[in-house]
C-alpha positions as CSV (number, residue, x, y, z in Angstrom):
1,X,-22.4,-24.9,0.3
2,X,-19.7,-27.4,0.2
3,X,-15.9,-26.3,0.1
4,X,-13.8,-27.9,-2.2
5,X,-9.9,-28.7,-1.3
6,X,-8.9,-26.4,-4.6
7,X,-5.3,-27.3,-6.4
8,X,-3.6,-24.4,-8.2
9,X,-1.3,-25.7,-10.9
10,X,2.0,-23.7,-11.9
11,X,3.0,-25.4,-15.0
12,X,4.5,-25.3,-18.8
13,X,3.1,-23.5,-21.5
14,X,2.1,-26.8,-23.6
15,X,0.5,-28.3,-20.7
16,X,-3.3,-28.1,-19.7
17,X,-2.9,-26.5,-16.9
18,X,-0.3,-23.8,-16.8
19,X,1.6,-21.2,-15.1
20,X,4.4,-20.2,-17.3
21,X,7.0,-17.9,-15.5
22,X,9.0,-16.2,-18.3
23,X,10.5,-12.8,-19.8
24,X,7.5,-10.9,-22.5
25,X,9.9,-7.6,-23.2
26,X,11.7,-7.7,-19.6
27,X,12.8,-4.6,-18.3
28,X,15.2,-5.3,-15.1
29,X,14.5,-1.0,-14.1
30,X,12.1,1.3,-15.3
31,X,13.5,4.4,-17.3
32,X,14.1,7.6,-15.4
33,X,11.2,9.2,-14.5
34,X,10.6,12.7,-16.8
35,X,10.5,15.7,-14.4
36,X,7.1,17.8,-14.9
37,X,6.9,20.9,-17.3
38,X,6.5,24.2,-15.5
39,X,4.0,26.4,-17.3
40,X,4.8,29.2,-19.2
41,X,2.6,31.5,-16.7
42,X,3.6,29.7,-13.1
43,X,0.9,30.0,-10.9
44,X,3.0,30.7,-7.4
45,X,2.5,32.3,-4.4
46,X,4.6,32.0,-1.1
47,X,5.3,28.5,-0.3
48,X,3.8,26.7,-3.2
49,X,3.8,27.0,-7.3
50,X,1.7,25.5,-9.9
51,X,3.8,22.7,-11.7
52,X,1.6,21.8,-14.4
53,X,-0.2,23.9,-17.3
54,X,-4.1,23.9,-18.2
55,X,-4.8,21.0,-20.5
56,X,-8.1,21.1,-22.3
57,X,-8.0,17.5,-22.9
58,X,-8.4,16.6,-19.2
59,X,-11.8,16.9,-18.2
60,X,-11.5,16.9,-14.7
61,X,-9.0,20.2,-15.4
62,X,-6.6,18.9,-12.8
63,X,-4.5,21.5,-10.8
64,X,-1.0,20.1,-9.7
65,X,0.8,22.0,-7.1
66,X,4.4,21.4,-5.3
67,X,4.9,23.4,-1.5
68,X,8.2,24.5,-1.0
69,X,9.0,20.9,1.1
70,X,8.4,19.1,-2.2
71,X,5.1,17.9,-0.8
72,X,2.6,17.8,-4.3
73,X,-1.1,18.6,-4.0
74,X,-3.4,17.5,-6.7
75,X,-6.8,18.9,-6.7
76,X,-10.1,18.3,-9.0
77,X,-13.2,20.0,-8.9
78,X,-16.4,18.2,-8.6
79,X,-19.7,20.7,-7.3
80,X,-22.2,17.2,-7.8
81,X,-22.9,17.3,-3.8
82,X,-21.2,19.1,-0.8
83,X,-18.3,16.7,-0.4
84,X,-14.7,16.2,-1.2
85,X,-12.5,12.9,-0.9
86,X,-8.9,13.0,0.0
87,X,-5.9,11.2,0.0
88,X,-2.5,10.9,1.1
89,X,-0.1,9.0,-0.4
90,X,3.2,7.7,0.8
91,X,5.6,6.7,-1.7
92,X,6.8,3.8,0.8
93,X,5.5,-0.1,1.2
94,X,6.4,-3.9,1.8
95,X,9.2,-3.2,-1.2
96,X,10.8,-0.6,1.5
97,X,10.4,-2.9,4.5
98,X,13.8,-3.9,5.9
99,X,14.7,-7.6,4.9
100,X,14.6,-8.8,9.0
101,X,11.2,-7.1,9.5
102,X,8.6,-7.7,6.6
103,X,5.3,-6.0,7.2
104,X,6.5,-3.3,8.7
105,X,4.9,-0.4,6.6
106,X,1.7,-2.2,7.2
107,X,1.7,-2.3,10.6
108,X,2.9,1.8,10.3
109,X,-0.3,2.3,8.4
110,X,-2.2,0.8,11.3
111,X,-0.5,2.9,14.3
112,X,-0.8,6.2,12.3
113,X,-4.8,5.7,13.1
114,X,-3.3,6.1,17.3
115,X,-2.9,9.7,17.3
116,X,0.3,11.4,18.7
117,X,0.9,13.7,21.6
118,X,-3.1,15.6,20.9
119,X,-4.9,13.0,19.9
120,X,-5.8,9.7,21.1
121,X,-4.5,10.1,25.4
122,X,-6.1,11.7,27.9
123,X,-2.5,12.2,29.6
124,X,0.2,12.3,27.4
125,X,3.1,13.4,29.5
126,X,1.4,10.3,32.5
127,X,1.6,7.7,29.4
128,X,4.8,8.7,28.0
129,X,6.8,6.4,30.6
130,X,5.4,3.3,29.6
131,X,5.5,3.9,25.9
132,X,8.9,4.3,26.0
133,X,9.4,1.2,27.9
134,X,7.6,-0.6,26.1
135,X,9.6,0.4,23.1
136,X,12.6,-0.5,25.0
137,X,11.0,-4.2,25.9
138,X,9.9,-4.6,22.3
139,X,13.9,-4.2,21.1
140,X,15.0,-6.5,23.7
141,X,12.6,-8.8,23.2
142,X,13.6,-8.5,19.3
143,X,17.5,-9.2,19.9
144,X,16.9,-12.0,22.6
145,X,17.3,-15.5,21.4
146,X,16.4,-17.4,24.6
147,X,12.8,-18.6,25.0
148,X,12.7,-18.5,28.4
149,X,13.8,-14.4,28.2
150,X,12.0,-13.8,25.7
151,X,8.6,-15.1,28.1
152,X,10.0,-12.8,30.5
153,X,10.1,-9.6,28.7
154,X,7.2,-10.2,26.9
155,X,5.3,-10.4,30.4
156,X,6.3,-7.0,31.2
157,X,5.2,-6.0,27.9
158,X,2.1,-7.1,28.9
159,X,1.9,-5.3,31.9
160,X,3.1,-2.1,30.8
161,X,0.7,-1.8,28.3
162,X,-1.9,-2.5,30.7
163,X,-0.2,0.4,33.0
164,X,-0.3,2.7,29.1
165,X,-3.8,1.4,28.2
166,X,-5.5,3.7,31.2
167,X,-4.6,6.8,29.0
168,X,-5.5,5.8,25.8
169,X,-8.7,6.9,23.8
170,X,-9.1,4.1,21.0
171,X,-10.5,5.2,17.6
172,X,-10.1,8.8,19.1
173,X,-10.1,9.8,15.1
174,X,-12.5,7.4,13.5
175,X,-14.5,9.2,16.6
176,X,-13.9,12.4,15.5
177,X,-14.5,12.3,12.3
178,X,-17.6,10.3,11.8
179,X,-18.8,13.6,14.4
180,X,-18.1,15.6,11.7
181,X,-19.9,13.4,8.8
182,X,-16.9,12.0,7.6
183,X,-17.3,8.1,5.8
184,X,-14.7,5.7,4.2
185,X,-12.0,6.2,6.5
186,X,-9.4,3.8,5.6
187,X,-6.0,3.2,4.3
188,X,-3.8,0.5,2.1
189,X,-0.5,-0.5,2.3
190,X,1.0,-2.3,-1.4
191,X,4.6,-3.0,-2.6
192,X,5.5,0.7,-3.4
193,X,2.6,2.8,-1.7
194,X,0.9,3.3,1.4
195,X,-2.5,6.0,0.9
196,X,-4.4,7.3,3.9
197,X,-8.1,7.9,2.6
198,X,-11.0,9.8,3.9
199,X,-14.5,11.5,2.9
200,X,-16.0,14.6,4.4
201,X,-18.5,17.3,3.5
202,X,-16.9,20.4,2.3
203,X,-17.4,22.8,5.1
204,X,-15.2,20.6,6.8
205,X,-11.7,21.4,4.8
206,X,-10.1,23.1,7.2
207,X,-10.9,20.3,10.1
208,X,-9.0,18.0,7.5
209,X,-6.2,19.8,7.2
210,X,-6.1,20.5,11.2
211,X,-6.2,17.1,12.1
212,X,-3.8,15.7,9.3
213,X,-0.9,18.1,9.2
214,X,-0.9,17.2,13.1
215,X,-1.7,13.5,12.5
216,X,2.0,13.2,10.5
217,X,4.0,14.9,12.4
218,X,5.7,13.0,15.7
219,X,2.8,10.2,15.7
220,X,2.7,8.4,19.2
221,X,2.6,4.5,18.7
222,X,0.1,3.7,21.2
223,X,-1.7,0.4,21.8
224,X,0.9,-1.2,20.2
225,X,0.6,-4.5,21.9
226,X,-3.6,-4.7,20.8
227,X,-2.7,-3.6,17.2
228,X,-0.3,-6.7,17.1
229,X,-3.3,-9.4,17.4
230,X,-5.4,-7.6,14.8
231,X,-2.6,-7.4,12.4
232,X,-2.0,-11.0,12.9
233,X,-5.1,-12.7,12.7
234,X,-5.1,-10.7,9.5
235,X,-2.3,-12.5,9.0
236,X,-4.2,-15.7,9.9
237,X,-7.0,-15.0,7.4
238,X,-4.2,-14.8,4.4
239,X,-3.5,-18.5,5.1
240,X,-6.0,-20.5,3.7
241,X,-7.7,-17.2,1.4
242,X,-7.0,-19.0,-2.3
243,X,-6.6,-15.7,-3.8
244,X,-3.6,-15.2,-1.3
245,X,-2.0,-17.8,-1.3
246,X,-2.1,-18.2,-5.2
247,X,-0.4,-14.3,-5.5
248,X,2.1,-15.2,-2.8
249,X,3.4,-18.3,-4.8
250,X,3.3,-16.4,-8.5
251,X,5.3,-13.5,-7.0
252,X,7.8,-16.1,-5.5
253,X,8.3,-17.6,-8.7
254,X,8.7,-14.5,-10.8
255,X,10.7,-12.8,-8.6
256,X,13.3,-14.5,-6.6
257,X,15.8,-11.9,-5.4
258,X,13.4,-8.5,-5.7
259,X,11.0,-7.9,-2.1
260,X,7.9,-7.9,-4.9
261,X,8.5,-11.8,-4.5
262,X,10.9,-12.4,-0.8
263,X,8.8,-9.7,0.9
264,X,4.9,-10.3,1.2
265,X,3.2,-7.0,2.4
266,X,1.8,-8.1,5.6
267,X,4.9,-9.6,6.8
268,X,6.2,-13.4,7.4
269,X,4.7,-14.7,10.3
270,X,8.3,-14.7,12.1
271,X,8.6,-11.1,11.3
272,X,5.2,-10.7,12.8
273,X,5.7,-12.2,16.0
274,X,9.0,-10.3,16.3
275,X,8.3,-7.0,15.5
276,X,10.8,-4.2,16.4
277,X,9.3,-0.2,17.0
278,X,12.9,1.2,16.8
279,X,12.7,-0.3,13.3
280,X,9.0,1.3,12.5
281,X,10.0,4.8,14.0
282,X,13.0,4.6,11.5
283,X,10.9,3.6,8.7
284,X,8.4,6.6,9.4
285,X,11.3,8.9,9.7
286,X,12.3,8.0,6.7
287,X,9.6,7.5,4.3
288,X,7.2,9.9,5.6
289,X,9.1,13.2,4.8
290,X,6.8,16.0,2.4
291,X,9.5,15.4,-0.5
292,X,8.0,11.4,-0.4
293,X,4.3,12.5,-0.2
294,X,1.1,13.9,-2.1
295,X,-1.8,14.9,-1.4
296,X,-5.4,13.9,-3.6
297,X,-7.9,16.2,-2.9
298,X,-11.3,15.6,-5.2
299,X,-14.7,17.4,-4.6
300,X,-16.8,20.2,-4.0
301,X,-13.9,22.7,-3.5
302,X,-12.3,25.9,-4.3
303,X,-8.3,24.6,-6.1
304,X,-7.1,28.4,-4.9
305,X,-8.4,28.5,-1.2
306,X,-7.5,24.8,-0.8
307,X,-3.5,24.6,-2.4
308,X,-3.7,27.8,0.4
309,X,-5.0,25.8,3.0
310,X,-2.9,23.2,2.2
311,X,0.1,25.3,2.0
312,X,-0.4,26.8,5.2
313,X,-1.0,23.8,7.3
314,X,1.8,21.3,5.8
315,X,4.6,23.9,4.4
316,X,5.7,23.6,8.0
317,X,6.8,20.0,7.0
318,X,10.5,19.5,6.8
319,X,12.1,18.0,3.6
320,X,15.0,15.7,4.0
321,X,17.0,13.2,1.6
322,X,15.2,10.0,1.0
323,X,17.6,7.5,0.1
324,X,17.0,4.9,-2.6
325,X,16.0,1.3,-1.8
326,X,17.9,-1.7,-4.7
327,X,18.4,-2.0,-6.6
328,X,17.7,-5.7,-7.4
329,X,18.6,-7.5,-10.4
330,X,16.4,-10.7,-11.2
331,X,17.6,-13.4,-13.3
332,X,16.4,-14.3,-16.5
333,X,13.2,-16.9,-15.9
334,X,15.0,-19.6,-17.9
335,X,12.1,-21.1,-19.7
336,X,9.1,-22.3,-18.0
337,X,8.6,-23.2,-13.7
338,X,5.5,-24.8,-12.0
339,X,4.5,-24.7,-8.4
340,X,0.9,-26.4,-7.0
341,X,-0.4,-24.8,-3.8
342,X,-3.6,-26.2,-2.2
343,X,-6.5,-23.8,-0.5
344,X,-10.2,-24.3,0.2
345,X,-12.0,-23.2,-2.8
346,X,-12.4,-23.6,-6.8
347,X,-9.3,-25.1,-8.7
348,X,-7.6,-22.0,-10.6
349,X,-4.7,-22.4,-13.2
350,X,-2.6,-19.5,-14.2
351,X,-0.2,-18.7,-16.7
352,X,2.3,-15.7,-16.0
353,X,5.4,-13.4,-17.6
354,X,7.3,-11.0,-16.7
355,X,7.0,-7.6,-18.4
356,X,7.6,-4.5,-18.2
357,X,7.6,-1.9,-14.9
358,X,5.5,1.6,-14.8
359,X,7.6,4.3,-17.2
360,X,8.1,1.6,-19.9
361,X,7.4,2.7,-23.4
362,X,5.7,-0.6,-23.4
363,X,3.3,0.0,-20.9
364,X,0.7,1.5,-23.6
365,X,0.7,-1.4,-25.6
366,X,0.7,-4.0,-23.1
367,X,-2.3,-2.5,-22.0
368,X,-4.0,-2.5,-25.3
369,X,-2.9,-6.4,-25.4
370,X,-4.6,-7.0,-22.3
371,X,-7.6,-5.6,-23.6
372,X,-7.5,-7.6,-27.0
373,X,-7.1,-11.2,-24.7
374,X,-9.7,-9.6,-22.1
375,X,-12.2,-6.8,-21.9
376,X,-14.8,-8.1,-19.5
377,X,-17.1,-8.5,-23.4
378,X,-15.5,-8.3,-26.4
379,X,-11.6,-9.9,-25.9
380,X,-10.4,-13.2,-27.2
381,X,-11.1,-14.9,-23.5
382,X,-14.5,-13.8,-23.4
383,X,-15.3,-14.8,-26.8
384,X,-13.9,-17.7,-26.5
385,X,-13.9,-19.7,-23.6
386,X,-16.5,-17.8,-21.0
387,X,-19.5,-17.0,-24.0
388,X,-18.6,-20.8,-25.2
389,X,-19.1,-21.7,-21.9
390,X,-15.8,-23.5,-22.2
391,X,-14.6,-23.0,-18.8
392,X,-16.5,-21.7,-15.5
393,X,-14.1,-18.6,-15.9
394,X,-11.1,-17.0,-17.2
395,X,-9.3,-13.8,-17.7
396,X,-6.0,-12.2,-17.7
397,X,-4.6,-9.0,-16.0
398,X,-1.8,-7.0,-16.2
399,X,0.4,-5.3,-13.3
400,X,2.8,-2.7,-13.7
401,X,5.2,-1.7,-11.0
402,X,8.0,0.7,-10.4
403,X,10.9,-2.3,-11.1
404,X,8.7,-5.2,-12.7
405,X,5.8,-5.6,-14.3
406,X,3.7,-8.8,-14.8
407,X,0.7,-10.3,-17.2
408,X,-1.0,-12.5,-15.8
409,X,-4.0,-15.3,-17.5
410,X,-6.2,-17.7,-15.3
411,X,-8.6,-20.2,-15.8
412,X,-11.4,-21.8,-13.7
413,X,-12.5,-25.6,-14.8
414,X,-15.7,-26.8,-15.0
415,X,-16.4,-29.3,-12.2
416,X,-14.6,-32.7,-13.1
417,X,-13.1,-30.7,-16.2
């Protein structure tokens, strides 16, 4: 199959091919969020209380639970098959990331799969040495400007992760729990989230919660330097992936000033070549605090013996103040802005505004107007130009964030369209 040179046009509204930047019931901030009802009859027991009541609309009869370290446990019941799927989520991403070291939470997300001081070494207290100096290399290597120095210290970081390597057991988890039958271990990072995500059968709860609990508590950053080179030939795959490179330019152009736009998730590649640990232990100490966190447990379980599960293993957590990150105030988009970007692949046009963020009193109905323009059968696009056979393909999507939110519409010519 050939690969076309493809040519994304960012244009005006009354042109062809269009990308129009501009404000469709702009909200700079979402509202305040609205604090949970406590039910009438709390269900509470030491270290944890029920926060939300019984609703018979919900058919998955969600239990929501808070522990005493503000760490909240959502649990659904599903007997189909012996298995539950869990997450936990961080409320923490790129949009957190200081402004001199983009893509750090993603390369956090990726050391959190290293272990800490029981998992992942074979001698902790023999390893310890180098890891701390090659933290201390990593920081100097961060603040020096000369090349030449910077050559230097990067040789011994090369050497003393050879010297920390011998202790090391890679993929000690994946290991561990694909023993125990565990699939889809995984994880994301996004602008305002990062979500640790794994599968196991039922009988296997309490593993889980062993291996977890210890898994977030005083993590060990091993194999730092390896994890580098995967992160940044990820990186490497982002430059010429159309889909990428066509998000990257959209966010720049709607958002100027806010990180949704300035600070792409997996980093600049200066940012990437530059990292700084003292910066990623200060994120993790930070971010990942119970107060910032939740758990999603779904499955073949029992909501009372797992909220006490839960309860016991992670009520040990210690809450602390997270501080707030902004808040950013982006310009009006004063009528419309173009950009062209080139990648291998299909040409694509898109048309784009800036709505309204998660919370809105909007949200509802921008939803239900992205349905009307495109339901996959039935909405205006589908009828209209992909049934007619009009164009090879088009669409629109919405995205709602905690600041910002965003509709977007593509297209897809026809060859020589």
């Amino acid at each position: 199959m050939s690969i076309r040179s493809g040519t994304k046009f960012l244009l005006g509204l009354a042109a062809a091919a269009t990308l129009l930047l501009t404000a469709c019931g702009e909200q700079t901030s979402a509202p305040e969020p609205t604090a949970v009802a406590t039910p009438a009859a709390v269900e509470q027991s030491p270290g944890y209380r029920r926060i939300n009541s019984p609703n018979p609309e919900d058919p998955l009869a969600a239990q929501i639970y808070e522990l005493d370290n503000g760490l909240q446990i959502f649990l659904t019941e599903n007997h189909e098959e012996p298995r539950f799927y869990a997450e936990i989520a961080v409320r923490a991403g790129s949009k957190h990331d200081p402004a001199d070291g983009t893509g750090l939470a993603h390369y956090l997300e990726h050391l959190l799969f290293k272990g800490n001081q029981n998992l992942g070494t074979l001698d902790y207290e023999a390893e310890k040495p180098h890891l701390d100096r090659i933290v201390e290399l990593y920081e100097e290597h961060f603040q020096e400007t000369d090349p030449a120095r910077r050559a230097e210290i990067y040789a011994e970081i090369n050497s003393e992760a050879q010297l920390a390597a011998q202790y090391a057991v890679p993929n000690e988890i994946d290991k561990l729990y694909n023993s125990m039958g565990g699939g889809g271990l995984n994880a994301h990072t996004w602008y305002e989230e990062t979500v640790y995500k794994i599968g196991l059968p039922s009988n296997r709860l309490q593993q889980w919660a062993a291996i977890e609990s210890d898994r977030f508590v005083d993590p060990v950053f091993r194999l730092f330097h390896t994890e580098l080179e995967t992160v940044y030939e990820e990186k490497n795959r982002t430059l010429d992936n159309g889909s990428r490179i066509i998000g990257a330019a959209l966010d720049e152009l709607l958002y100027k000033v806010h990180p949704y736009g300035q600070q792409p998730t997996i980093g600049t590649v200066d940012h990437l070549k530059n990292p700084s640990l003292v910066y990623i232990q200060n994120y993790f100490d930070t971010y990942y605090v119970p107060n910032n966190m939740g758990i999603f447990i779904s499955g073949d379980i029992d909501p009372s013996e797992t909220i006490a599960l839960i309860a016991e293993k992670f009520g040990e957590w210690e809450s602390k103040a997270v501080p707030e990150v902004g808040p950013w105030q982006e310009p009006a988009l004063q009528g419309a802005e173009r950009r062209t970007v080139q990648y291998p692949g299909e040409e694509q046009v898109q048309l784009a505004f800036r709505t309204a963020p998660n919370g809105s009193s909007d949200k509802e109905a921008l939803i239900l107007l992205d349905m009307i323009l495109d339901n996959r059968t039935a909405g205006l696009i589908n009828l209209n130009l992909n049934q007619q056979q009009l164009v090879s393909q088009a669409g629109s999507s919405p995205m709602f964030l905690n600041d910002y939110g965003s509709q977007s519409l593509f297209g897809v010519p026809k060859q020589d369209q």
